[in-house]
N, C-alpha and C positions, 0 to 999 in steps of 0.2 A: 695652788691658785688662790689668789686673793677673792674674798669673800665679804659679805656683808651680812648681819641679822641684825632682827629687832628685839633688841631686851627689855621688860620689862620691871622695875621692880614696882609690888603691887602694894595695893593701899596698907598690908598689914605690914610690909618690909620699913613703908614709908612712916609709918604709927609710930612702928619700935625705933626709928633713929637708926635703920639699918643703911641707907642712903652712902654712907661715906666707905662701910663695910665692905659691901659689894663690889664696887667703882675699886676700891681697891684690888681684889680678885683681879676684877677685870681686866686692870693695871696690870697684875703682875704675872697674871699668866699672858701678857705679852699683844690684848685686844686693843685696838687704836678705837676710841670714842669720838664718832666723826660727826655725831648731833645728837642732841638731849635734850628735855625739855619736860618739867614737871606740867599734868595736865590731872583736871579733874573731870572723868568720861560722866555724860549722864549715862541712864542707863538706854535711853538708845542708840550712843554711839557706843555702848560695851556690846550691844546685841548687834550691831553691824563688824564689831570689829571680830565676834565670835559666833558668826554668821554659821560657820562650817561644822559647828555640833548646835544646831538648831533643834535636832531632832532629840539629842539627847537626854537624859532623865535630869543632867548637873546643870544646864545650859540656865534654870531660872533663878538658882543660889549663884551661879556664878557669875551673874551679869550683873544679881546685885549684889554681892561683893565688889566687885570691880568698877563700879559705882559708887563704892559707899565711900570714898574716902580719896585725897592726890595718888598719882602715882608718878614714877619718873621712867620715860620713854626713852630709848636710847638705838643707836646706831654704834654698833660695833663691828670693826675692819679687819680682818688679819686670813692667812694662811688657816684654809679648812677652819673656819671662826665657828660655822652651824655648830658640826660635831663638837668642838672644843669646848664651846659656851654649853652645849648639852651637856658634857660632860660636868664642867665645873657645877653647875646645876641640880644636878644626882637628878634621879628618878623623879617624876612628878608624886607620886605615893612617899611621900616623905620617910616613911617607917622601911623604906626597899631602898634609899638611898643611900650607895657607897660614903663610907666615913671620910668624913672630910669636907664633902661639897657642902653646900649653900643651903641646900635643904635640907641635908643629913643635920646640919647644924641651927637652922635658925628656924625652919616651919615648923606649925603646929598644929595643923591639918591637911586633908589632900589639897583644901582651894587656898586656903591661907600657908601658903608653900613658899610665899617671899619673893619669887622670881618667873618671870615666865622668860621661855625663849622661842623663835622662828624653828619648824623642826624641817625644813626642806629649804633648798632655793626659790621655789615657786612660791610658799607661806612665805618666806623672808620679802619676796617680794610683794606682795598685796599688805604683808601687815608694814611694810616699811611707808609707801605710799602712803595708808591709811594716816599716818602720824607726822611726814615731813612732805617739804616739797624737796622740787629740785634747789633753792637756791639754800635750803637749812643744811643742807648734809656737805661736810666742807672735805676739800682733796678728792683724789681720784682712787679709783680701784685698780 
């Protein structure tokens, strides 16, 4: 079944000139890119958008990280897309990530990991919302 997530690449992906790297992945394992758009969050649209570990001990480096710098927000379409983009992804723990993926290769700590992505249908939906409307995200599911 065709699917939808919210990708991010994050302000450390964006620093390094990773921006074209990525989108390529994304490219070629097959994700259709159905809205994008580079934004810079303050930090309390990064604490609404990562509302759901509020409690957390990372929640205040991560929101200013996520903060500190553009990022480019993206809408990705394809066949089981969540798991696939997780996959390409590797592991959030950069150092645990399968060789190959995106963070196995370009992060250089657990928060500056280069990429985020939606880990459910339900997250994919609240974080898709949070960043587009309905008239940004173009074609159908």
């Amino acid at each position: 079944m065709k699917e939808r997530t919210l990708s991010i690449i994050k302000p450390d992906g964006v620093a390094r000139s990773l921006i074209g790297e990525v989108i390529k992945r994304f490219e070629q394992a097959g994700f259709k890119i159905v809205a994008m758009k580079m934004v810079h969050m303050t930090k309390k649209e990064a604490e609404g958008f990562y509302a759901v570990h509020k409690e957390r001990p990372f929640f205040e480096s991560l929101t200013i990280f996520m903060s500190s710098g553009p990022a480019v927000v993206m809408v990705l379409e394809a066949e089981d897309v969540i798991a696939g983009n997780r996959e390409l992804m590797g592991a959030t723990n950069y150092k645990e990530a399968a060789e190959g993926t995106i963070r196995s290769e370009f992060a250089t700590d657990i928060e500056k990991n280069v990429v985020h992505g939606s880990d459910s249908p339900e997250t994919a939906a609240f974080e898709i919302a949070y960043f587009f409307n309905a008239l940004e995200l173009v074609g159908g599911s």
